[in-house]
Backbone bond lengths (Angstrom), bond angles and torsions (degrees), N, CA, C in turn:
res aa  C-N    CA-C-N  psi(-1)  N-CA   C-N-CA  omega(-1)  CA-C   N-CA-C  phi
1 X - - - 1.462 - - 1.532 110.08 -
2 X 1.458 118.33 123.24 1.156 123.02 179.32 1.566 112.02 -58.59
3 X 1.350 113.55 -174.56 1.477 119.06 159.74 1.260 127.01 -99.03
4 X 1.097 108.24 -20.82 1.842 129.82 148.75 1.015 122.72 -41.21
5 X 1.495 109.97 -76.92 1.739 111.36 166.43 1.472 107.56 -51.60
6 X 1.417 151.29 -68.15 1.298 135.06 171.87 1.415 112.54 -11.65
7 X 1.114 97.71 -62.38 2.197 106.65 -148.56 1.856 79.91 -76.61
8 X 1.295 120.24 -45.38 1.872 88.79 -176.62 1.233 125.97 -94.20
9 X 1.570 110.14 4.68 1.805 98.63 179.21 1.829 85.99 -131.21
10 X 1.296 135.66 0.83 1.484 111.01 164.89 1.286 117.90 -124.91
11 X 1.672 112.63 -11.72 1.474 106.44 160.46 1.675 122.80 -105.93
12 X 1.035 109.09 -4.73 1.618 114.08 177.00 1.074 128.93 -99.05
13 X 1.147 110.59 -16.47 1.912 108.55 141.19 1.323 141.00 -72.73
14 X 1.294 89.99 -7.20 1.867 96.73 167.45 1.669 113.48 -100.81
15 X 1.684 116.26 -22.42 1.522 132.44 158.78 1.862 91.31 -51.97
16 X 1.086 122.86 -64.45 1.451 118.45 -143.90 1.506 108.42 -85.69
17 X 1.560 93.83 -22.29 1.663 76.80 163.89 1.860 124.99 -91.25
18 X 0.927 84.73 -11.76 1.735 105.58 -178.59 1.705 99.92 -66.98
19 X 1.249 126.08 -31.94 1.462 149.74 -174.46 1.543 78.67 -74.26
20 X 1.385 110.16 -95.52 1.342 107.34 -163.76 1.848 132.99 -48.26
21 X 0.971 110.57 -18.74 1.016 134.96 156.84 1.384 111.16 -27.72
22 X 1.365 95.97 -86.62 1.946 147.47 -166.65 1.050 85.99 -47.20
23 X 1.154 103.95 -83.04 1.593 114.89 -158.80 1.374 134.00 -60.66
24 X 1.515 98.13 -25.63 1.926 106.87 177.89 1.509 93.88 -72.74
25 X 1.588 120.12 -45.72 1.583 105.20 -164.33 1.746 112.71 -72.60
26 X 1.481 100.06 -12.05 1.963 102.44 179.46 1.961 83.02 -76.24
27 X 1.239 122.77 -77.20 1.487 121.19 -157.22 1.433 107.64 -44.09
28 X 1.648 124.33 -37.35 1.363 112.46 176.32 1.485 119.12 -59.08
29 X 1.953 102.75 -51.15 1.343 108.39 -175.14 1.427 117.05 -68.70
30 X 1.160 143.11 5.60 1.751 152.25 -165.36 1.343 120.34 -146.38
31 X 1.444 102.47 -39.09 1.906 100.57 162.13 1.028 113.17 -141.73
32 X 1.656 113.39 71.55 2.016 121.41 155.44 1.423 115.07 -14.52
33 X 1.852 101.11 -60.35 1.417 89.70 -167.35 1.415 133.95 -88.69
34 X 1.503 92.41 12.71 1.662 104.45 173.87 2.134 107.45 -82.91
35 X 0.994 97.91 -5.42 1.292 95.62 174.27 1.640 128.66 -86.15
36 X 1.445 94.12 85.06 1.577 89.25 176.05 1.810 113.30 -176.95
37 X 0.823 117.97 179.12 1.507 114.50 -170.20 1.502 112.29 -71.52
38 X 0.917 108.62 -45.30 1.412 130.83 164.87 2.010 96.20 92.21
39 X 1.470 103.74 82.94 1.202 116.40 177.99 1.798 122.11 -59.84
40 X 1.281 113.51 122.44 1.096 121.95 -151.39 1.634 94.94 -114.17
41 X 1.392 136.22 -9.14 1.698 142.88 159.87 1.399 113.52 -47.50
42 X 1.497 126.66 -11.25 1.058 95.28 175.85 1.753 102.57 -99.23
43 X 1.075 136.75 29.01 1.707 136.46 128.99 0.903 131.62 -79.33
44 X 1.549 124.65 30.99 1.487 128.31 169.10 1.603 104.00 -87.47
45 X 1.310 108.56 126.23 1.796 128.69 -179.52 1.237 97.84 -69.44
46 X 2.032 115.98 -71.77 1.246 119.83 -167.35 1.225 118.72 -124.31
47 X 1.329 116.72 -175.85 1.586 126.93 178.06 1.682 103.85 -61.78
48 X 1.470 113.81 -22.39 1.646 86.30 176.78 1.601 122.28 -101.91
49 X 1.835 98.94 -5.56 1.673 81.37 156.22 0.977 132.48 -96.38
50 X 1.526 128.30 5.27 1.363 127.44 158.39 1.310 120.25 -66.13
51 X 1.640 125.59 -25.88 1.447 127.85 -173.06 1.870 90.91 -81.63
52 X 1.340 108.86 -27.25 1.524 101.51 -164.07 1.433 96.47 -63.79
53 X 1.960 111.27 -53.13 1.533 99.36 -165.93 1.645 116.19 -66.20
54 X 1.388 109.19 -26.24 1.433 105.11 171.26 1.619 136.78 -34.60
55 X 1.631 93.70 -46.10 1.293 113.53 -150.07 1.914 93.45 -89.75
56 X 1.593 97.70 -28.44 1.628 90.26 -177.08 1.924 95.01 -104.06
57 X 0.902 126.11 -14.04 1.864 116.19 166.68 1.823 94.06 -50.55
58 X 1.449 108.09 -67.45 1.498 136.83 -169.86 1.879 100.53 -29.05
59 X 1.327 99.52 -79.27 1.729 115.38 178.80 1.533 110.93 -49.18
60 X 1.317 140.19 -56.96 1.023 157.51 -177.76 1.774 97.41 -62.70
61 X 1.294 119.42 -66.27 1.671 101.44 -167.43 1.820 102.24 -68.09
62 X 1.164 111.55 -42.34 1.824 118.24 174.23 1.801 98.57 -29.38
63 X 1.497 77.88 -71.39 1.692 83.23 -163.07 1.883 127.05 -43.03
64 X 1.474 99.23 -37.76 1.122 107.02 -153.04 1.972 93.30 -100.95
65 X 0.863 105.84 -24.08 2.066 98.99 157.60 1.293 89.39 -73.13
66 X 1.508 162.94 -76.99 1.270 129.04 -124.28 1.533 85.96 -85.92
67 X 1.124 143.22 -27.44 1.296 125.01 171.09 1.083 138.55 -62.35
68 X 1.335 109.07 -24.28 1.421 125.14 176.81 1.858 102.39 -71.86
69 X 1.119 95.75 -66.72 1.681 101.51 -171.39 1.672 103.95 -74.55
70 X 1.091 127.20 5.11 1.751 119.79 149.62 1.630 98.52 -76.51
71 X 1.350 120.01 -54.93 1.284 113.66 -159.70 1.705 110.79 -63.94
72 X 1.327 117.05 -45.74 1.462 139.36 -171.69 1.649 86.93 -68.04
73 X 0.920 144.91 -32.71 1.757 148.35 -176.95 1.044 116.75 -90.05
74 X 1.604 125.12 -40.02 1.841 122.25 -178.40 1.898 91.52 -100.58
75 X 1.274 109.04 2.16 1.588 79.52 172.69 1.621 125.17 -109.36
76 X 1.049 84.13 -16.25 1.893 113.56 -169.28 1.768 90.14 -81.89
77 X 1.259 121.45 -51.42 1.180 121.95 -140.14 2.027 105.04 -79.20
78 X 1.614 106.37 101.71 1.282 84.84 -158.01 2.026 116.89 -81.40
79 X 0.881 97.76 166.16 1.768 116.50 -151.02 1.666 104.01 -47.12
80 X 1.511 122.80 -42.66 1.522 126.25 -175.46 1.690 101.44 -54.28
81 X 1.802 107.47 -46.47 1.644 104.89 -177.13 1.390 106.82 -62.65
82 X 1.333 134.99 -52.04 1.345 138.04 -167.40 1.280 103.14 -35.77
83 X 1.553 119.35 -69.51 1.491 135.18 -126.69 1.855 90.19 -83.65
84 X 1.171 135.29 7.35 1.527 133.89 125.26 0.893 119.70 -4.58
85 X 1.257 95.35 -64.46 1.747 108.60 -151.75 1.311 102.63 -115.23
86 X 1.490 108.33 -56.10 1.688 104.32 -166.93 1.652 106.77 -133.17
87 X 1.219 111.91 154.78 1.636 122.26 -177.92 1.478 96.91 -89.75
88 X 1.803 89.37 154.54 2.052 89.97 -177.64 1.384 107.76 -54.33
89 X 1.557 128.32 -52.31 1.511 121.17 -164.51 1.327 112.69 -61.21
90 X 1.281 128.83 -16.67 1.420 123.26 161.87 1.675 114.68 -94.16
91 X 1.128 117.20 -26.88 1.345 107.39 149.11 1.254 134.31 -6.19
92 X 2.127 86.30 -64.61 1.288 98.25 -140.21 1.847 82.09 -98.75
93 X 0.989 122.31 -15.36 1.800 100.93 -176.57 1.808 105.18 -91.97
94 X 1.453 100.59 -12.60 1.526 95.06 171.30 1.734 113.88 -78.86
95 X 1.263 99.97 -14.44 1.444 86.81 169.12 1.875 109.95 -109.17
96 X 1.096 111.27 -4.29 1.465 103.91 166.22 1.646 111.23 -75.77
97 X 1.780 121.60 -12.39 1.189 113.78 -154.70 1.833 92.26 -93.65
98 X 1.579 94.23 -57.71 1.780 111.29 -177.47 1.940 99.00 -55.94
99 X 1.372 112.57 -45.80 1.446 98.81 -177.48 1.781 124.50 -58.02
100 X 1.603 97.41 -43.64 1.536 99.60 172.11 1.740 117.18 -59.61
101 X 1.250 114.75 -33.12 1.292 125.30 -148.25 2.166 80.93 -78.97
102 X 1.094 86.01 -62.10 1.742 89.73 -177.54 1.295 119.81 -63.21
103 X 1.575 135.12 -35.14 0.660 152.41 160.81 1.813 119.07 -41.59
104 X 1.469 114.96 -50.77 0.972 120.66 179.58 1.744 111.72 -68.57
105 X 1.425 104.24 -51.24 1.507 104.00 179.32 1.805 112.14 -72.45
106 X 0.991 125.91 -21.31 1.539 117.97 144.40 1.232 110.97 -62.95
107 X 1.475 150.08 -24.80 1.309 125.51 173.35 1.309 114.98 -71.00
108 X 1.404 105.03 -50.84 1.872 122.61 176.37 1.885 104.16 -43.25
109 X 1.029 111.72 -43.94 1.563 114.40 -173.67 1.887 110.77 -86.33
110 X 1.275 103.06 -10.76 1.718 98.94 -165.33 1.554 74.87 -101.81
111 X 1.332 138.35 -33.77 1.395 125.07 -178.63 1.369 136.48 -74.43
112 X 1.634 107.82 -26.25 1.233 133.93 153.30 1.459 123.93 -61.62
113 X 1.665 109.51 -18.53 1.369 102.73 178.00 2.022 112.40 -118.54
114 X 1.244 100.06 5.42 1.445 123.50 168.40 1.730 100.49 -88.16
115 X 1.377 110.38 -45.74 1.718 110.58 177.71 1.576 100.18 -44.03
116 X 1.800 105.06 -65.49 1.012 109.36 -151.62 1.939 110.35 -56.96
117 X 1.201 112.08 -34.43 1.570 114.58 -146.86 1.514 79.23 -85.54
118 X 1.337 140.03 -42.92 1.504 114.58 -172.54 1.276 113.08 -99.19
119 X 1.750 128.44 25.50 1.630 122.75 178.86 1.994 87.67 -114.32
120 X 1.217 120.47 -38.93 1.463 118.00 -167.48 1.296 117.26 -94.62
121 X 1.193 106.77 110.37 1.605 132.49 -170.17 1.577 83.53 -60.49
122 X 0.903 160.02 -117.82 2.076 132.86 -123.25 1.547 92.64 -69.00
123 X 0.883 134.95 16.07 1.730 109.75 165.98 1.966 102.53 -113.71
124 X 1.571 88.59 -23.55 1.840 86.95 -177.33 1.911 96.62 -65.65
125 X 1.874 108.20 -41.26 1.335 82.91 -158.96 1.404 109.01 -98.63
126 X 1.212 111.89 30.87 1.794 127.99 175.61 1.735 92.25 -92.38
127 X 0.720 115.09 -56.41 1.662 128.58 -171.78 1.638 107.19 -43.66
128 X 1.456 95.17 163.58 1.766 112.72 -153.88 1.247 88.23 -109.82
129 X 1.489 145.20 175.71 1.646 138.52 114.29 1.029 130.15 -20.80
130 X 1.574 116.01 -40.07 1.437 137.17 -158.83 1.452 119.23 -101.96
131 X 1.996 102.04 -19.08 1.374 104.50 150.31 1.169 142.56 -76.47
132 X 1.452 115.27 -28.31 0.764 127.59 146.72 1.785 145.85 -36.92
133 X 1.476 87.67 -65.08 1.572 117.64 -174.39 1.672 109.09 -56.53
134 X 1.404 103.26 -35.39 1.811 131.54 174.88 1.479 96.94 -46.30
135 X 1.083 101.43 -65.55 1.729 118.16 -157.07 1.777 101.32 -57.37
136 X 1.205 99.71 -44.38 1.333 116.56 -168.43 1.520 91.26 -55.44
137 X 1.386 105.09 -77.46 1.384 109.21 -171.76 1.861 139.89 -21.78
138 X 2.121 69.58 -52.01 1.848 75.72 168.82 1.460 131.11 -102.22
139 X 1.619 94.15 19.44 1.194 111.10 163.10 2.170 106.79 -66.88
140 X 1.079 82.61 -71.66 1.629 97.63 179.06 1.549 97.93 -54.04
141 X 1.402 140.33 -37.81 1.657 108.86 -173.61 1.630 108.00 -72.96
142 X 1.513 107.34 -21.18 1.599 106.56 -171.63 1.370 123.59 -94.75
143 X 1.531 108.72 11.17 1.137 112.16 156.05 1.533 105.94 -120.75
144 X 1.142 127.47 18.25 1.366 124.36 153.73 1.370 99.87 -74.58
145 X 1.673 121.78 -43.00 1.267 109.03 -150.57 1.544 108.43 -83.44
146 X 1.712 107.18 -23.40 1.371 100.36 171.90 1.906 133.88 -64.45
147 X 1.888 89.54 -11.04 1.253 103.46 -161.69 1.630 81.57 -83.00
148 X 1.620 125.15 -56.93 1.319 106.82 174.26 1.794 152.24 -25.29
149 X 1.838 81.20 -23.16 1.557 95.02 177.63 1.507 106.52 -94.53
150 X 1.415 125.88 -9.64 1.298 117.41 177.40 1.902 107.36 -92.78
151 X 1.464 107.15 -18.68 1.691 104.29 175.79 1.726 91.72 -76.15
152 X 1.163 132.23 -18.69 1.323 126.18 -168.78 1.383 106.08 -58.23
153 X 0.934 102.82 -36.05 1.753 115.23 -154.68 1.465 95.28 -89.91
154 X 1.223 136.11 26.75 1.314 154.59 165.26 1.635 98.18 -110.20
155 X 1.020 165.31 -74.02 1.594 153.59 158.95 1.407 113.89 -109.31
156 X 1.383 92.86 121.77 1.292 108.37 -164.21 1.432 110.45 -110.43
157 X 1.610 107.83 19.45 1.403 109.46 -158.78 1.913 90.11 -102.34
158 X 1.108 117.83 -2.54 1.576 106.37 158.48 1.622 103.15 116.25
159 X 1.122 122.20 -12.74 1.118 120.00 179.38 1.701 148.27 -70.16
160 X 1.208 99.96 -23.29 1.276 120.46 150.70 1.267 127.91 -63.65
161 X 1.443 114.03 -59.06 1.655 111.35 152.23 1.562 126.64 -35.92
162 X 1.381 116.12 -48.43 1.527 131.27 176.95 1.799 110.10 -36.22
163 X 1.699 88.64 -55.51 1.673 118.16 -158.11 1.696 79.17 -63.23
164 X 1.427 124.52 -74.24 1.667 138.74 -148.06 1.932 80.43 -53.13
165 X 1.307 126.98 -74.77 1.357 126.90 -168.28 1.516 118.14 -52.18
166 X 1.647 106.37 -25.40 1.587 91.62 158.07 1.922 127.92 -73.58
167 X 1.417 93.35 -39.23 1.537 98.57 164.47 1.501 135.55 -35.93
168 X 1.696 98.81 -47.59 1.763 118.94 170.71 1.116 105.57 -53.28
169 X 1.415 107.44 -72.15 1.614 120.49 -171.15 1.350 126.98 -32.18
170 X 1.496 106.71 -46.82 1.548 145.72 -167.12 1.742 97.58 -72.71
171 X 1.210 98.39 -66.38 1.963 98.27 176.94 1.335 106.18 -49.56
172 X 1.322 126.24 -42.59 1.648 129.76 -156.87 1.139 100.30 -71.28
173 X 1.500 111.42 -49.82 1.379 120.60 -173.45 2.256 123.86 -78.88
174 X 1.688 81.91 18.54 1.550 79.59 -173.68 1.407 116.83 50.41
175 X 1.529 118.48 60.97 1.077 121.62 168.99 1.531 109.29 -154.87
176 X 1.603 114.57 78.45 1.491 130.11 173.57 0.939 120.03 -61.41
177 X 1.032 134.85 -29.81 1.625 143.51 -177.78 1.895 107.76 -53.77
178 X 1.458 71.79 -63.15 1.922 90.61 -178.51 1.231 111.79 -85.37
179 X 1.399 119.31 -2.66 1.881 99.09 169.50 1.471 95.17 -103.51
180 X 1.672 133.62 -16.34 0.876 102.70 172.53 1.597 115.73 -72.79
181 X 1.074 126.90 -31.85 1.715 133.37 173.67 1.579 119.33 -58.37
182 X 1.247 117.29 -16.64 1.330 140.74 -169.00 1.495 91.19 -83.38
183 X 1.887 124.74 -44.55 1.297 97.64 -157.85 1.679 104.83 -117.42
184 X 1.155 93.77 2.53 1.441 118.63 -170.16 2.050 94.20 -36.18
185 X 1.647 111.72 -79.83 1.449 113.70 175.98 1.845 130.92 -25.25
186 X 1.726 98.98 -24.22 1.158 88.92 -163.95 1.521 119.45 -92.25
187 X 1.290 134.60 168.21 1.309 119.37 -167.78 1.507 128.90 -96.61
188 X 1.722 128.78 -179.38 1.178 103.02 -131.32 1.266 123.21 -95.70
189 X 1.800 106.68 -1.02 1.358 121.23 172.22 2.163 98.42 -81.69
190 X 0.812 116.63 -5.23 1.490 109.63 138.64 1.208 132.40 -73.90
191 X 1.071 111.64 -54.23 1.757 118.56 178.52 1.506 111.45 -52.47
192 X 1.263 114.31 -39.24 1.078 120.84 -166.71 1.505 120.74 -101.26
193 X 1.244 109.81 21.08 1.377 114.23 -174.49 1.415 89.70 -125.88
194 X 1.267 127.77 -36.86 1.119 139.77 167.69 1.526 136.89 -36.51
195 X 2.024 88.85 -59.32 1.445 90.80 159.87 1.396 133.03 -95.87
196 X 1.655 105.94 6.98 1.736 103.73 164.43 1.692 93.48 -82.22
197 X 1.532 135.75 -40.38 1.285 90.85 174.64 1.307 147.52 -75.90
198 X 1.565 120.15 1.92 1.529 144.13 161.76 1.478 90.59 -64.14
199 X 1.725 147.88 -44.78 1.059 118.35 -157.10 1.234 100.06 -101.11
200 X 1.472 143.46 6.37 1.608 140.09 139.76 1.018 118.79 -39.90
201 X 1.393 128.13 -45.31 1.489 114.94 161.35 1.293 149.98 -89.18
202 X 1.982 93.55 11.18 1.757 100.84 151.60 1.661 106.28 -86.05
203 X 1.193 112.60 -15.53 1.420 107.24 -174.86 1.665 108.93 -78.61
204 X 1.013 104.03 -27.25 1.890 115.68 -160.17 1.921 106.94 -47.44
205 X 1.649 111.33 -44.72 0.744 90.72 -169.51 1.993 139.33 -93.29
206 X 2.123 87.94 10.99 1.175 104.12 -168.41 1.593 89.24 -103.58
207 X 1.295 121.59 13.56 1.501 115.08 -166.12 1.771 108.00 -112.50
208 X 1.398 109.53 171.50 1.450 106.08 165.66 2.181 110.05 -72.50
209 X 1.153 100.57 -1.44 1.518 113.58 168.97 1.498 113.26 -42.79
210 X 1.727 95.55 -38.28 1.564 91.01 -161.96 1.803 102.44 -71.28
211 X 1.328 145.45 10.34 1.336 129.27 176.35 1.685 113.98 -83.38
212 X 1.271 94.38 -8.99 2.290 98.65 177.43 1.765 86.96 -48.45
213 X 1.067 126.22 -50.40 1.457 121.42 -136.74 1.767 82.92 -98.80
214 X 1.209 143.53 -16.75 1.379 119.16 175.02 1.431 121.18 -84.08
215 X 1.137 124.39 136.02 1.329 151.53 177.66 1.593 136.61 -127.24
216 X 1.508 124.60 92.00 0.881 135.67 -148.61 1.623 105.68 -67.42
217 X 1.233 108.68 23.46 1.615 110.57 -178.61 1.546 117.20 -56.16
218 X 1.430 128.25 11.19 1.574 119.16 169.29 1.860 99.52 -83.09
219 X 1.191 92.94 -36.06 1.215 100.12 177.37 2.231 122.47 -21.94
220 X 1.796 86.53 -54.09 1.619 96.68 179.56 1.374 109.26 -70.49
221 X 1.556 134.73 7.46 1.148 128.94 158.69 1.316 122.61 -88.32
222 X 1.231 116.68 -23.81 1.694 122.54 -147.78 1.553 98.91 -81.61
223 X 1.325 106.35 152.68 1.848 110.90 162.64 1.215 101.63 -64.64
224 X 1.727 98.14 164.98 1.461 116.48 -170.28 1.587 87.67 -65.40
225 X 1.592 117.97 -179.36 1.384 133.23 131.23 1.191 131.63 -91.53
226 X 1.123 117.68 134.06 2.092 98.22 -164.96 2.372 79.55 -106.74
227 X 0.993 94.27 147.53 1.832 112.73 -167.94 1.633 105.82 -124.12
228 X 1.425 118.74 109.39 1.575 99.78 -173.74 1.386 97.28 -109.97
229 X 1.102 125.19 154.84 1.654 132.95 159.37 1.580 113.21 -64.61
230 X 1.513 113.32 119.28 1.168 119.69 176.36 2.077 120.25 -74.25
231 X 1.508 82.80 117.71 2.151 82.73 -166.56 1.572 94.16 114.12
């Protein structure tokens, strides 16, 4: 094991979350009102670009929760609990099948809404660097990840998955040594999809990223508002 591979798959996930960390609680505690997506619907002219942003907001957020919670589920989940239910080689094509399937309609929707923000003049000149630059980004991790499902189909006997789920485990469990050795074998459109998604969460907290984590839950406390019609 190099020292390379160490410093980016067993010490730079604990840098990047320490970043994200840090930094969401400085941006919450110092700029509240920088926290938010920064909704760009209210420049819809007509009825058909509102169905447009719908349909790609719609595809794009779908896609990218079932991706998230496949990934956060086949990676975390370690292998003795699985095999319950399911063997690695089906594991591994049930998540090549649900990942592509979701995967793809998050691409169709993250591309439809990358069209939109750099072809439409009030959303191009509403737009940040960083809204932009975002999009970009996870443009490129989500077609790393789709490219991952096509090296899959090169061993299908589960093992690569094994290696990536020891890696997770290994970081979670404060143990760099062995997740970096864990992923060391695998190849590089893994590695590398891997560590752009470790560097999403140094980005998360300078990004419009940071709204996944807001939740208007004070909300279920508050008194009603009573609203009268004026006249």
């Amino acid at each position: 094991m190099s020292k390379l591979n160490l410093l980016l798959f067993g010490v730079y996930p604990y840098i990047a979350l320490a970043i994200c960390l840090i930094g969401s609680w400085a941006r919450f505690d110092l700029s509240q009102y920088s926290w938010k997506a920064g909704s760009s619907q209210i420049f819809h002219r007509t009825a058909a670009e509102q169905r447009y942003m719908r349909i790609a907001s719609n595809l794009f957020h779908v896609g990218v929760l079932f991706v998230l919670a496949g990934h956060f589920v086949g990676l975390l989940t370690p292998e003795p609990i699985y095999h319950y239910v399911i063997s690695t080689q089906n594991k591994q094509l049930l998540a090549m099948v649900s990942g592509g399937f979701f995967g793809v309609l998050c691409l169709i929707g993250l591309l439809m809404l990358l069209k939109r923000r750099l072809t439409d003049e009030r959303v191009r000149a509403s737009s940040s660097t960083s809204d932009t630059m975002i999009l970009v980004v996870l443009l490129a991790q989500l077609v790393l990840g789709l490219l991952t499902i096509v090296a899959s189909t090169q061993h299908m006997d589960g093992s690569v998955m094994v290696m990536l789920a020891d890696w997770a485990q290994s970081i979670v469990t404060l143990q760099p040594v062995k997740a970096a050795e864990a992923i060391t074998p695998v190849g590089l459109v893994y590695k590398l999809h891997v560590f752009l998604g470790v560097t999403l969460f140094v980005l998360f907290p300078f990004t419009r990223l940071v709204h996944i984590v807001s939740a208007p839950i004070w909300y279920l406390g508050r008194r009603y508002q009573i609203v009268r019609q004026k006249g």
